[in-house]
C-alpha positions as CSV (number, residue, x, y, z in Angstrom):
1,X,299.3,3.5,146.1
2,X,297.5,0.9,148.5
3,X,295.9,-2.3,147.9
4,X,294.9,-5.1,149.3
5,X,298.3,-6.2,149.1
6,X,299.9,-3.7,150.6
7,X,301.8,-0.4,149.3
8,X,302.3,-1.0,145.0
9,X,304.0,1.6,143.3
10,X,302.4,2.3,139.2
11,X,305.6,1.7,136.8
12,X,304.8,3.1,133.3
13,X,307.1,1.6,131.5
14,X,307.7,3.0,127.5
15,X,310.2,2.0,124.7
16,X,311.8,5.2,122.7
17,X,310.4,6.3,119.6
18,X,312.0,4.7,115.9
19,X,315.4,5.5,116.0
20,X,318.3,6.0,113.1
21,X,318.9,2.1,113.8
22,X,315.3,1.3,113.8
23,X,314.4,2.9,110.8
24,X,317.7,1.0,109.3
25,X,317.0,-2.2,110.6
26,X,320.5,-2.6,112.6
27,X,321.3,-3.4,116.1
28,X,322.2,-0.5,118.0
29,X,322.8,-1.6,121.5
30,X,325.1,1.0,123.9
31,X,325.6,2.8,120.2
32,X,324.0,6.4,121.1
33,X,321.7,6.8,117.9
34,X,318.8,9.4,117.5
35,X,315.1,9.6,117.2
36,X,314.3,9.6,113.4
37,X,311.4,12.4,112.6
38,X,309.1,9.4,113.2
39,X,310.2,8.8,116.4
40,X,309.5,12.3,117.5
41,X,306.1,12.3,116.3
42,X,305.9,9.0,117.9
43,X,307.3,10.7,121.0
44,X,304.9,13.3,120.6
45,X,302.2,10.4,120.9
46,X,303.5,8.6,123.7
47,X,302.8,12.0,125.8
48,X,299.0,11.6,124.8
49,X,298.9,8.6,126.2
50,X,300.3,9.7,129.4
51,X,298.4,12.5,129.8
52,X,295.9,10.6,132.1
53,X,298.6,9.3,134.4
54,X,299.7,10.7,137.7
55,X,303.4,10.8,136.8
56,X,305.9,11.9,139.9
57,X,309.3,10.4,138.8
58,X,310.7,10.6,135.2
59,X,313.6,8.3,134.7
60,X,315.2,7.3,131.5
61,X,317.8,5.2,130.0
62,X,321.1,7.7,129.3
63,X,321.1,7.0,125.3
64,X,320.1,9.9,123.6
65,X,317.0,8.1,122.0
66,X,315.4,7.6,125.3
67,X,316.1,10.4,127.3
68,X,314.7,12.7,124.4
69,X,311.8,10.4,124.3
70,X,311.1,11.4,127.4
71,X,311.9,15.1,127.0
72,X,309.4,14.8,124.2
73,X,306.7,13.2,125.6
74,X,306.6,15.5,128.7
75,X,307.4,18.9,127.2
76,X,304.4,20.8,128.5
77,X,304.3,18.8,131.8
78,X,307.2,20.2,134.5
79,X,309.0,16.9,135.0
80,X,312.3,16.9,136.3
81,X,314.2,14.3,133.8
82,X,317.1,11.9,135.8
83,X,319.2,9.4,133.4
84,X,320.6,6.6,134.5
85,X,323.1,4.1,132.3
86,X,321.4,1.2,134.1
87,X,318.3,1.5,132.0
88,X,320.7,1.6,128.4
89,X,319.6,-1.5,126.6
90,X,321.4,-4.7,125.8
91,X,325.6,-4.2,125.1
92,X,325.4,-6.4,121.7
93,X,328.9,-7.4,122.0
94,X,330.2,-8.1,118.7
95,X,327.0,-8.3,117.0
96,X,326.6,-4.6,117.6
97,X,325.3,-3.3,114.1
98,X,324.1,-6.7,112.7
99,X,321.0,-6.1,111.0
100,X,317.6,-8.4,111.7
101,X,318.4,-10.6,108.5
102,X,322.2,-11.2,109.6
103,X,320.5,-12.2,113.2
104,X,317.5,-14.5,111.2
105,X,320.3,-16.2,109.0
106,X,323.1,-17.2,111.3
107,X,321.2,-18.1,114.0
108,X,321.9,-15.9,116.5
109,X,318.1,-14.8,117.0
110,X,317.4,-18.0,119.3
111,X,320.4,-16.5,121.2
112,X,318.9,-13.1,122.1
113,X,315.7,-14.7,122.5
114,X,316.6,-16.6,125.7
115,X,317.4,-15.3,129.2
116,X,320.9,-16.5,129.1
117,X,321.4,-16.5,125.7
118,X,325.0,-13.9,125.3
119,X,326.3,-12.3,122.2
120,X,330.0,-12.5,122.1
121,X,331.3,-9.7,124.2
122,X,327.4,-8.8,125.4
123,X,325.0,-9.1,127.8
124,X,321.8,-11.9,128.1
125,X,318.7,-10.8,128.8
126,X,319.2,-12.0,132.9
127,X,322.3,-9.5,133.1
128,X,320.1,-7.1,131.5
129,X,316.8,-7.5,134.4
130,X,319.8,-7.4,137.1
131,X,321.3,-4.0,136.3
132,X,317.7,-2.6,136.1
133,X,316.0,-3.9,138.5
134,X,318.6,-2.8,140.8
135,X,318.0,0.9,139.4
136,X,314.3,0.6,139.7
137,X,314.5,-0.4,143.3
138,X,315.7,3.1,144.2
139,X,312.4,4.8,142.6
140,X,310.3,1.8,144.5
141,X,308.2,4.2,146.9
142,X,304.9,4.0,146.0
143,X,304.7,7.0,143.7
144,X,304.0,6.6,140.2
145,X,307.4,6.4,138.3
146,X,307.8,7.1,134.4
147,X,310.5,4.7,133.1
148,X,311.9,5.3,129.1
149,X,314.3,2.8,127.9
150,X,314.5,0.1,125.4
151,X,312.6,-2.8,123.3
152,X,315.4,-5.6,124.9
153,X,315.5,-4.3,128.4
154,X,311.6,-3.8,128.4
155,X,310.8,-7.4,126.6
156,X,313.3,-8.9,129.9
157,X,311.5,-6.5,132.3
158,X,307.8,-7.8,131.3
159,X,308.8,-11.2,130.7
160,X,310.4,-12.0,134.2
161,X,307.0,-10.3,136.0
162,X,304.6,-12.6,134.2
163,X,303.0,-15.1,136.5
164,X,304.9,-17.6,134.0
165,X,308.6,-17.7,132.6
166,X,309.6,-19.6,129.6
167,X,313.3,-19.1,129.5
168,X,313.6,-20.0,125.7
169,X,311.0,-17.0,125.0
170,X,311.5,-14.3,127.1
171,X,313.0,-12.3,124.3
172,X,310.3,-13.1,122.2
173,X,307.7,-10.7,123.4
174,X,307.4,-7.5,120.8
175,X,308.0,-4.4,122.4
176,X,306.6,-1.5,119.4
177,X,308.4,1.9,119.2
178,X,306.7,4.3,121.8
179,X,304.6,1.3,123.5
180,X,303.6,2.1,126.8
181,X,303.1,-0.6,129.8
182,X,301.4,-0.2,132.9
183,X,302.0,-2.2,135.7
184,X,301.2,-1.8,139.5
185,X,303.6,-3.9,141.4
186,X,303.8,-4.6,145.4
187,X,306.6,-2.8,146.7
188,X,310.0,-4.4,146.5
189,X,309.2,-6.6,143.5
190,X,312.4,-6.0,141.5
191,X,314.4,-6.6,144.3
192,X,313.0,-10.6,144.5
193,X,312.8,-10.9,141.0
194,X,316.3,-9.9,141.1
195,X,317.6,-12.0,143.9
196,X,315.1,-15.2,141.8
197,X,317.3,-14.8,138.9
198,X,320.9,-14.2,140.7
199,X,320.3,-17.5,142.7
């Protein structure tokens, strides 16, 4: 894709349908959970909305919610499907399995919500952006790329491209179940956002 900047590459980026932990309100992290039979119709949905999008590279996170997401979504179009543990979301640490309300109660919500903010034993949202954005750099070629992954990887990912970055709300932004973004991008933008947040 060409514009008047230069060569851009189309990222469509999409969040996995409801999962087991979803539907239960618990953090799931690097735990491998499935899609709930919501999450497949929403998977099923997610493909509609594709449908109008030139899509020549399918990559998804290696947790099984996403990468059957994406088998989901694409099942009548001939995609070949490449997983990457790059693009899992967010190692919780210790508060792996906390539900929302223990987050809300003790605290630790303002911790997840900013880009440095690290559970004990985790990741923040900056480590997060790094390992991706070095995986996305190898699909940078100007051909539209299909990316499946996760609500706290996707919430770092759109944050840290806005024209603007709070660091205290950077985790703030809602990713839904399914949600699909859009975003044309000059070639070799992860790679400076990346090298931006490593310093």
């Amino acid at each position: 894709m060409t514009g008047r900047h230069g060569r851009r590459t189309r990222w469509l980026l999409a969040r996995h349908g409801q999962s087991v932990a979803n539907d239960g309100q618990w953090l799931s992290g690097h735990t491998d959970v499935d899609l709930t039979l919501r999450g497949e119709a929403e998977a099923r949905a997610l493909g509609e909305q594709l449908r109008p999008h030139r899509i020549v590279h399918v990559v998804s996170s290696d947790l099984t919610r996403a990468a059957r997401t994406a088998r989901i979504a694409l099942e009548d179009r001939p995609h070949a499907l490449v997983t990457d543990a790059a693009l899992r979301e967010r190692d919780l640490g210790a508060w792996t399995g906390w539900t929302v309300r223990d987050l809300q109660e003790s605290g630790a919500r303002r911790v997840l919500d900013h880009l440095d903010g690290r559970p004990p034993g985790g990741e923040s949202l900056r480590d997060v952006a790094c390992r991706a954005m070095v995986a996305l750099g190898r699909w940078d070629a100007g051909e539209p790329v299909l990316v499946v992954s996760h609500g706290g990887l996707m919430r770092a990912l759109l944050g840290l491209v806005a024209d603007e970055v709070d660091v205290e709300r950077v985790g703030r932004r809602y990713v839904g179940n399914a949600e699909l973004a859009v975003l044309d991008l000059p070639l070799g933008t992860w790679g400076r956002v990346a090298r931006g947040l490593r310093g």
